[in-house]
C-alpha positions in Angstrom: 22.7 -18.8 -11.0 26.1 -17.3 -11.7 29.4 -18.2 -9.9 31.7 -15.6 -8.6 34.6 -16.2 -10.6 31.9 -16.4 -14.2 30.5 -13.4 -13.3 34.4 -11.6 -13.2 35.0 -12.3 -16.7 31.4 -11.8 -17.7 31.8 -8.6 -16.3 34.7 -7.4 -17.5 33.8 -8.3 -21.0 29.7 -8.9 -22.3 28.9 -6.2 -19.4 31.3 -3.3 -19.5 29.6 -0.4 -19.1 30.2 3.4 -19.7 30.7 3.3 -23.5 33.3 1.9 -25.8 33.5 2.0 -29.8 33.5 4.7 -32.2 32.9 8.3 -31.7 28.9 8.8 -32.0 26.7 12.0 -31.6 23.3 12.5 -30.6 20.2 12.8 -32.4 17.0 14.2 -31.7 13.5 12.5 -31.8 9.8 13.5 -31.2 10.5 12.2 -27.8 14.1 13.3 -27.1 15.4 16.9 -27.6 18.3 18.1 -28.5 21.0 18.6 -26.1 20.4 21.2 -24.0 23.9 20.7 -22.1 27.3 18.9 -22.7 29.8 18.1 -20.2 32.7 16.0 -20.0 35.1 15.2 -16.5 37.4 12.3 -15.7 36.4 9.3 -13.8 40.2 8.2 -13.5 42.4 9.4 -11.1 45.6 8.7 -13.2 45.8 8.9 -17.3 43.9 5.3 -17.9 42.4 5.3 -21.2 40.4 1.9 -19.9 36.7 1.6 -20.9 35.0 2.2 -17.5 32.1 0.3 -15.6 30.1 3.0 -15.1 26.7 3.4 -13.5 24.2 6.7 -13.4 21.9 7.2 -10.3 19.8 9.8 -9.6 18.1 11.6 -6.1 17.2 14.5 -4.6 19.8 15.0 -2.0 19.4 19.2 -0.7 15.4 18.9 -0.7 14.4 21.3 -3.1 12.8 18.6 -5.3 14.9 18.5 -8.1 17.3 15.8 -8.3 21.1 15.7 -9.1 23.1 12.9 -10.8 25.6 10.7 -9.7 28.3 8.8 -11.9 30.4 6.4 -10.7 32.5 4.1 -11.5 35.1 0.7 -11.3 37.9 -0.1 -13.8 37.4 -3.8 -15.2 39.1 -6.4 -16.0 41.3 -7.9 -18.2 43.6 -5.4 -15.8 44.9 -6.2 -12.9 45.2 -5.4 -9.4 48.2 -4.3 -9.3 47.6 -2.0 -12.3 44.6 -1.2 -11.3 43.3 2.5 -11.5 41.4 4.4 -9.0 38.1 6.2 -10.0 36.3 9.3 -8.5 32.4 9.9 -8.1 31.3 13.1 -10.0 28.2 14.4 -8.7 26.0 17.2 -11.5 22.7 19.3 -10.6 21.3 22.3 -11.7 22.6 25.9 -10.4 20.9 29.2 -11.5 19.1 27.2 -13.8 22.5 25.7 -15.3 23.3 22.0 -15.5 26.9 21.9 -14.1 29.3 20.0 -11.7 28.8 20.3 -8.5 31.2 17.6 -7.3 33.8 20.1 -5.4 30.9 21.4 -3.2 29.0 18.3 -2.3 32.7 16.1 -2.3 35.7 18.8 -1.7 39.1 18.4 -0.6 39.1 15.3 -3.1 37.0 13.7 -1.2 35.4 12.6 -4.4 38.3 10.2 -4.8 37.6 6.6 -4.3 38.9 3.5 -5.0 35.9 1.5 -7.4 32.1 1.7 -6.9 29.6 -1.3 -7.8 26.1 0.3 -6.7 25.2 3.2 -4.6 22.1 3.5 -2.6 20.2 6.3 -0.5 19.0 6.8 2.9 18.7 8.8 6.5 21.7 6.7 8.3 21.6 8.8 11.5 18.2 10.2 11.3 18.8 14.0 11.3 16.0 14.2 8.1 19.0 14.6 5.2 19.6 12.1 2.3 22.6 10.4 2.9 24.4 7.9 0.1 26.1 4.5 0.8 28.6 3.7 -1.9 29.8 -0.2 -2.6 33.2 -1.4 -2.6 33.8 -3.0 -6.1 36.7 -3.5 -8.2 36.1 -6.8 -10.3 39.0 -8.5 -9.3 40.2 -9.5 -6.0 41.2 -6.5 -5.2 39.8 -4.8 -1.9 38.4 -1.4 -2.0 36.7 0.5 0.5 33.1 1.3 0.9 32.4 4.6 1.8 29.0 6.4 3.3 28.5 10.2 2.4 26.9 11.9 5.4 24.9 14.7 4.3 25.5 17.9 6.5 23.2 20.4 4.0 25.7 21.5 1.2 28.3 18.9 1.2 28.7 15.5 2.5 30.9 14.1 5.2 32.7 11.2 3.7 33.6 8.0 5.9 35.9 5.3 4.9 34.5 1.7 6.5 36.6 -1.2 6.4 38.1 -2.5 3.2 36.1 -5.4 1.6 35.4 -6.9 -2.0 33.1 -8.0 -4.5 30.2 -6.2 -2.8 27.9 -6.2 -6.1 24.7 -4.9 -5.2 23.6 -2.8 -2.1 20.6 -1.5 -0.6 19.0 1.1 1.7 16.1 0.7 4.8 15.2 1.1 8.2 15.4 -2.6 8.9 14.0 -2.6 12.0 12.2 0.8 12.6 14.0 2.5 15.0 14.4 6.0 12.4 17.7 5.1 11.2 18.2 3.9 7.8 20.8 0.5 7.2 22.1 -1.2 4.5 22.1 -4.5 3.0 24.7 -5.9 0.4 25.3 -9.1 -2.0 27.6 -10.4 -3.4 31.0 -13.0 -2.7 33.3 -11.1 -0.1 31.3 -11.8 3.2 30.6 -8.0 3.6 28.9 -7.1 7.0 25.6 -5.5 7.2 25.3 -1.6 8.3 23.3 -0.8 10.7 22.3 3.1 11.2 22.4 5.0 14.7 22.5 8.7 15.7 26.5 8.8 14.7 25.7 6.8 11.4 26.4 3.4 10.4 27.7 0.6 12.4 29.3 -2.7 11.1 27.3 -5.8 11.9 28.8 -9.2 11.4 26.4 -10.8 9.2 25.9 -11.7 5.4 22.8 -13.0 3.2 25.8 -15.4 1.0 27.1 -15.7 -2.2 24.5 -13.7 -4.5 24.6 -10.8 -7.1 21.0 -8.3 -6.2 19.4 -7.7 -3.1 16.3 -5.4 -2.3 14.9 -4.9 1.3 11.2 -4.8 1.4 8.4 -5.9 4.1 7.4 -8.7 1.7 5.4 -10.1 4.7 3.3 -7.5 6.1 4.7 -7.6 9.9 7.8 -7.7 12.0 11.9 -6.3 10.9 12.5 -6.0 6.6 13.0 -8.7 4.2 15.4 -9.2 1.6 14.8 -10.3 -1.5 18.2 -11.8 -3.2 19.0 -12.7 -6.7 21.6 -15.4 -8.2 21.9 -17.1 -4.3 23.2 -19.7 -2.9 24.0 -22.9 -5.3 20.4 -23.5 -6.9 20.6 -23.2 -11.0 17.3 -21.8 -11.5 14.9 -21.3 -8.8 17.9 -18.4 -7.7 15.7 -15.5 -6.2 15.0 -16.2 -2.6 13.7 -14.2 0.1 15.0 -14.1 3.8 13.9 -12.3 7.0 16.1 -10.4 9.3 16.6 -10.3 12.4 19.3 -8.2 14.5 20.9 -8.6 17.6 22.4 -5.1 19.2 24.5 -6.2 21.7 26.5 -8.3 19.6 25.8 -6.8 16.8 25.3 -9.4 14.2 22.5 -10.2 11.8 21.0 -13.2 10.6 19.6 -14.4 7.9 16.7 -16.4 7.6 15.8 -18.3 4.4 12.0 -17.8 4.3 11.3 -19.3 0.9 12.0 -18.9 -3.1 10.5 -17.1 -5.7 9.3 -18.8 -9.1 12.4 -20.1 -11.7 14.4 -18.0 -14.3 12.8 -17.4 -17.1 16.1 -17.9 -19.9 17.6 -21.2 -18.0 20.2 -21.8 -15.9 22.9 -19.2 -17.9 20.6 -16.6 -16.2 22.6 -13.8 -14.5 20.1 -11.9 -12.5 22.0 -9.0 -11.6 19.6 -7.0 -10.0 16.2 -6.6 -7.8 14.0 -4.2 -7.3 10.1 -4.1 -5.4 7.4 -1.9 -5.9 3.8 -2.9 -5.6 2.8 -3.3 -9.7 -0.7 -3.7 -9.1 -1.7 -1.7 -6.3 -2.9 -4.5 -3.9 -1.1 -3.2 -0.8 1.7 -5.9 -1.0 5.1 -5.1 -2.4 5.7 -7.5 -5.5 9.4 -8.1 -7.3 10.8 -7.5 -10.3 14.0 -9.1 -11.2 16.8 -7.8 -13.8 18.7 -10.9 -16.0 20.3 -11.5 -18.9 21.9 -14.9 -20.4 25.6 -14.8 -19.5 26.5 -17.1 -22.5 25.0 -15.5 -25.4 25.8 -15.7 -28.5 25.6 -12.1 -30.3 22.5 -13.8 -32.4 20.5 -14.8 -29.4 16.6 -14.6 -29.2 16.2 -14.6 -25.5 19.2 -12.8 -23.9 17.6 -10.5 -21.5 14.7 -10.7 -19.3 12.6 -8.4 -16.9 10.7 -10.7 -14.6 7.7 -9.7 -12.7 7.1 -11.7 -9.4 3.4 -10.5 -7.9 3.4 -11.2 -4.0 0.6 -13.7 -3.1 1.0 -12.8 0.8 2.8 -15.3 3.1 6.3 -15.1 1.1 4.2 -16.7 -1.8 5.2 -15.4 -5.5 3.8 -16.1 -8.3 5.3 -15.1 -12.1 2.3 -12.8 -14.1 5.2 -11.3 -16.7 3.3 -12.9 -19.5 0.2 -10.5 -18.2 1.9 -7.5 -17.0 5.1 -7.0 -19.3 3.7 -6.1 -22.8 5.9 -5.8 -26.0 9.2 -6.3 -25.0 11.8 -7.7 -27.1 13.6 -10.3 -25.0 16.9 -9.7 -27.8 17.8 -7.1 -25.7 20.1 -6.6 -22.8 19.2 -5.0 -19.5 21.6 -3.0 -16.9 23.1 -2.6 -13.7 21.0 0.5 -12.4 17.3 0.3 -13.4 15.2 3.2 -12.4 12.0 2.6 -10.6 10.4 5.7 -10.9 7.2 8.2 -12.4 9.1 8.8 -15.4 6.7 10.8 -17.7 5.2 12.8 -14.8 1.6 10.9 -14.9 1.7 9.9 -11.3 2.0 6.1 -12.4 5.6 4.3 -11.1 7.4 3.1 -14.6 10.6 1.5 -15.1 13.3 2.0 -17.2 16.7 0.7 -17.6 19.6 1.4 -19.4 23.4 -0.3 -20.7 25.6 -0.2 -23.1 25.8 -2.6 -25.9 28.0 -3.9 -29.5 26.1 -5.1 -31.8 22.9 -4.4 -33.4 20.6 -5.5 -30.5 19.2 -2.7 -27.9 20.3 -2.0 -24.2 17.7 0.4 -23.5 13.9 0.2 -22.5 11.6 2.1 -21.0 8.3 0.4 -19.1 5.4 2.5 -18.8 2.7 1.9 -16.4 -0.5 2.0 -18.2 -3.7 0.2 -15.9 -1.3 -1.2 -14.0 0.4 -3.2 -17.2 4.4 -1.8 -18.3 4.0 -1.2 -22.0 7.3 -0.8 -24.1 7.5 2.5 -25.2 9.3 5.2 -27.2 12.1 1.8 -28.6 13.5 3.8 -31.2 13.2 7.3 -30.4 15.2 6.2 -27.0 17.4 4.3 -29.9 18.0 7.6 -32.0 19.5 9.6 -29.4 21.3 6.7 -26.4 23.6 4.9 -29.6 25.4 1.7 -29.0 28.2 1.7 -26.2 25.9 4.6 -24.5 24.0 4.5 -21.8 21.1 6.8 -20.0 19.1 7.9 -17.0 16.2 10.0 -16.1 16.4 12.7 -14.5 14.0 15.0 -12.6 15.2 18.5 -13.1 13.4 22.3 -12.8 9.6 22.4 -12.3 9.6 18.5 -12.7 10.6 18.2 -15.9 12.1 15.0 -16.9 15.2 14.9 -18.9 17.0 11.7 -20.2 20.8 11.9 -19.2 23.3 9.8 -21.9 26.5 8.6 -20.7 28.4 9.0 -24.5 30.4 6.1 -26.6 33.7 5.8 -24.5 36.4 7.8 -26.8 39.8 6.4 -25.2 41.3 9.5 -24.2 40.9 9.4 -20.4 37.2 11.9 -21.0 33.4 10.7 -20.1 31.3 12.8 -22.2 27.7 13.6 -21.1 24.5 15.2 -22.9 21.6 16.2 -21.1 18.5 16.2 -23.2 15.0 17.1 -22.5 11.9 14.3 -22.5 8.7 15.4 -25.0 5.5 13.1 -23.3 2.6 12.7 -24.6 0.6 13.6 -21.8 2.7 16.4 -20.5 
């Protein structure tokens, strides 16, 4: 369990992300090509040279089953919010077979402008079949910011400003309740509402899960509205992830939250941050099971147990039960582990992997890909991912052109206002 004001300075320092440090290049590997692209754009709207927070997320938002990349981004701490500097989204794809930006025709008339983004999620908010995107209101201070959902209308999006709030950490993206629109859940410490979608989009619900730092909805129980499953909640040291049901009242529109039960302890102690969740079902038995994102907040730059991946397999009933020890093989709990892990088939086999990226001083790693192999995620590829995503950088996957992967590097932060990207293809073994 983390408090709100530990995890701002945590945050702003241990956990900056989007680079920082010395100027580094890239290097090839069997598994990583060389660069096929380069790009560089500004996430600040005004001449900060301030390392950025910066996350990478990644979806398919025209249909044509390639995905495109979003970047965004909050300015940190030690600042202040009174100095604070506004960021922008930047949005890339693939045009006549060209990585490029494609920011001014999915975001124009600066649209792409906002004030600081914490997590960004995906969904059908008013249920006309398009991908829409919900983006967070985070600044890491208390500083409100406003969170803003991108309506998709076919080549661009329709961007809504919703009422100002703060601190919303973690968001994510489900039809709660089955009625064809998509809503959205948050955590974190400013009391944000929950968003309910309808045929004109999303609707402000008075209602909040509490104090907590990741949330995932999932029908953990088989029947009825959604669950959540939420990370770092309420006041408990150790036993931290919990999950809740839902349930919604229209006419008054307000949601409440139901504690249902918690999920086995942290697996570091109580310094445990778990900073994000996310479900999938890991073994194929037709119940959605949990995996939970943490790293030790305190540690020392020697530590032998910073960061952990946990693996929570769904008993039925709200009943979880932790198999890591069985189903996590060979990886090396020195390392950290980020703010926007990919759940996803990331070397084309069919199989639903994991990998997860952020930046890092120090000789320790902040990168690790999980591949599903019989239903076990086997650390792979350690120091070919190494070679080419160098300390302070970070990395996504990315599904371009006749579903080829590529890995995506956020470079080393430079301080002169630039973010510097390479795109670089992935080599795998059975592709």
């Amino acid at each position: 369990m983390i408090t709100r004001l530990v995890a701002l300075t945590l945050l702003g320092s241990v956990c900056a992300c989007g680079g920082g440090g010395a100027a580094d290049s890239s290097s090839a590997s069997p598994l990583v090509a060389a660069a096929t692209a380069t790009a560089q754009f500004q996430y600040y709207q005004d001449d900060s040279r301030a390392n950025p927070v910066s996350y990478i997320f990644t979806r398919d938002i025209d249909g044509d089953g390639v995905e495109e990349v979003f970047f965004v981004a909050f300015e940190t701490q030690p600042n202040t919010p009174d100095k604070y500097s506004k960021t922008s989204v930047q949005i890339f794809g693939w045009r006549n077979a060209q990585f490029t930006n494609i920011t001014a025709q999915w975001l124009p008339n600066q649209t792409h402008l906002v004030e600081g983004v914490g997590d960004v999620c995906f969904g059908d908010f008013n249920g006309d079949g398009r991908t829409d995107v919900f983006l967070s209101a985070y600044t890491d201070m208390p500083l409100t910011a406003y969170p803003y959902v991108l309506l998709n209308q076919g080549t661009q999006f329709q961007r809504i400003a919703l009422s100002a709030q703060a601190y919303m950490h973690s968001v994510s993206c489900g039809d709660i309740d089955g009625d064809g629109y998509d809503d959205v859940v948050s955590a974190g410490w400013g009391n944000a509402p929950t968003y309910v979608g309808s045929a004109t989009g999303l609707i402000e619900y008075a209602g909040w899960v509490g104090g907590s730092s990741g949330i995932a909805l999932g029908q953990f129980l088989g029947y009825g509205n959604l669950q959540v499953a939420v990370s770092d909640v309420g006041t408990a040291s150790t036993n931290d992830t919990a999950l809740y049901t839902i349930s919604l009242d229209h006419n008054l529109r307000q949601v409440q939250y139901t504690l249902h039960g918690t999920l086995p302890p942290v697996r570091i102690d109580a310094s445990q941050h778990d900073v994000r969740v996310r479900v999938l079902d890991f073994d194929n038995d037709g119940r959605l099971d949990v995996v939970v994102f943490g790293y030790r907040f305190d540690a020392p730059i020697d530590t032998k147990h910073r960061g952990e991946i946990s693996f929570f397999k769904n008993l039925g009933s709200g009943q979880f039960t932790d198999v890591t020890d069985t189903v996590r093989m060979g990886f090396d709990r020195t390392r950290m582990v980020g703010y926007f892990p990919q759940i996803k088939d990331v070397d084309g086999d069919g199989k639903t992997d994991i990998f997860v990226s952020q930046p890092v001083w120090g000789a320790h790693s902040g990168i690790t890909l999980l591949l599903n192999k019989q239903n076990q995620f086997r650390d792979s590829y350690q120091q070919s991912l190494r070679d080419t995503v160098r300390a302070s950088a970070q990395a996504a996957v990315v599904i371009g052109p006749n579903r080829i992967r590529y890995l995506i590097v956020e470079q080393p932060w430079m301080h002169d206002g630039q973010t510097r990207i390479a795109l670089h293809r992935l080599q795998f073994e059975n592709n």
